[in-house]
C-alpha positions as CSV (number, residue, x, y, z in Angstrom):
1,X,147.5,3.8,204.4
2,X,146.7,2.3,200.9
3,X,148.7,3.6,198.2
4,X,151.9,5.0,196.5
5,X,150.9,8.6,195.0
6,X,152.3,10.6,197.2
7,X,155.7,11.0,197.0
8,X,156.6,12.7,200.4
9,X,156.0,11.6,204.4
10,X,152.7,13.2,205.7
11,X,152.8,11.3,209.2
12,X,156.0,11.1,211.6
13,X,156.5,7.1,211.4
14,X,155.8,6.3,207.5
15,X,156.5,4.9,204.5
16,X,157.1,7.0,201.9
17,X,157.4,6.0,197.9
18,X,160.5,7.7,196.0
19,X,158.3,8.3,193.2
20,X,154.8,7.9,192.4
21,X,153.8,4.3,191.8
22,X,157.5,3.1,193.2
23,X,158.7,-0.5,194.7
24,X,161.2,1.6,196.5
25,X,159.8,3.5,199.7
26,X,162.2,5.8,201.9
27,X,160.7,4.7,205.8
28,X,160.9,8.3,207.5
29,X,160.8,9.3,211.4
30,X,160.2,13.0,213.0
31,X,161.3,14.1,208.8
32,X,164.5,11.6,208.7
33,X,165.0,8.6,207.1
34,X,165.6,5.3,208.9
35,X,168.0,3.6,208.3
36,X,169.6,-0.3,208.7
37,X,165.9,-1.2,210.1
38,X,164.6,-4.9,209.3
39,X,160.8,-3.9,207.4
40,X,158.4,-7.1,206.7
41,X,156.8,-7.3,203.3
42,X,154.2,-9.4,202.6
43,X,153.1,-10.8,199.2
44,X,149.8,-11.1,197.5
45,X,150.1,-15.0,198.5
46,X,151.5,-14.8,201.8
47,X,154.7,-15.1,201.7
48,X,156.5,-12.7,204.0
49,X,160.4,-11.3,203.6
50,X,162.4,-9.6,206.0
51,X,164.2,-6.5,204.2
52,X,166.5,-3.7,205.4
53,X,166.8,0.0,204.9
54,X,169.7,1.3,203.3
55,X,172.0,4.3,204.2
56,X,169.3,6.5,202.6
57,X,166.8,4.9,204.6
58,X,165.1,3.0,201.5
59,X,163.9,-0.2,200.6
60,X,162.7,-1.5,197.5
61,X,160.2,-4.2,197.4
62,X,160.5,-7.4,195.2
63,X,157.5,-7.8,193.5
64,X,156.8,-11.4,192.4
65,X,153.1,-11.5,191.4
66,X,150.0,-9.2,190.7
67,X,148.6,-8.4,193.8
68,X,148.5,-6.5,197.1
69,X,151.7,-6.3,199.2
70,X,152.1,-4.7,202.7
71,X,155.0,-3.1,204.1
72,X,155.3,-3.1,207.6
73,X,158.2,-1.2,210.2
74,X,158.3,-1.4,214.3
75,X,160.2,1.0,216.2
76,X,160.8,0.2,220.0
77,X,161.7,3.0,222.5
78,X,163.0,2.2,226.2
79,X,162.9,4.7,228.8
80,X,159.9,6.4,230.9
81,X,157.4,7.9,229.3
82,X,153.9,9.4,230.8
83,X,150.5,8.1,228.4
84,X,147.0,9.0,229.4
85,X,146.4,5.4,231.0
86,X,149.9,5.5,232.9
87,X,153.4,5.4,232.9
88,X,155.6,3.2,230.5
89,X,158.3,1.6,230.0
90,X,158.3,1.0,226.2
91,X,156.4,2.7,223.1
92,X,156.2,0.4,220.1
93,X,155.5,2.7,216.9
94,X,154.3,0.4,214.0
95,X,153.5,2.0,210.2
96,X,152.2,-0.1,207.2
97,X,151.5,0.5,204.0
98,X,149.8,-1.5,201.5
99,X,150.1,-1.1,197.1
100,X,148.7,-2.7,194.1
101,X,151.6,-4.3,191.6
């Protein structure tokens, strides 16, 4: 998902922006926030930084240069779960989002 006007998580594995046009994004599962989860941002030229989510489940991006930066959380869950092309063993849930500075 491209942008940071909506202030509130519309999906169940998101980013969410605190505010409208906000650095700092709240990364929210099934309505709760995650937190003390490594997120990768990655700059307008590449560069990539592992961050962590706070208590409150936020992080705020440092934003170097103009550009286009991605945001991007993975969530791993073990156990035995049934999917339409078979059992599992492990779900990977990814989210990204992607803003202008």
């Amino acid at each position: 998902r491209s942008g940071r006007s909506e202030a509130e998580a519309l999906m169940p594995f998101e980013f969410a922006p605190v505010a409208a046009g906000s650095a700092t994004f709240t990364l929210i599962r099934d309505g709760r926030p995650v937190t003390k989860q490594e997120v990768t941002l990655v700059s307008p030229q590449r560069w990539t930084l592992v961050l962590t989510t706070d208590e409150k489940g936020r992080v705020t991006a440092p934003l170097r240069e103009p550009g286009r930066y991605i945001l991007k959380a993975e969530i791993k869950d073990e156990g035995r779960f049934a999917i339409p092309g078979g059992p599992v063993a492990l779900l990977s849930h990814i989210t990204t989002i992607s803003f202008e500075h």
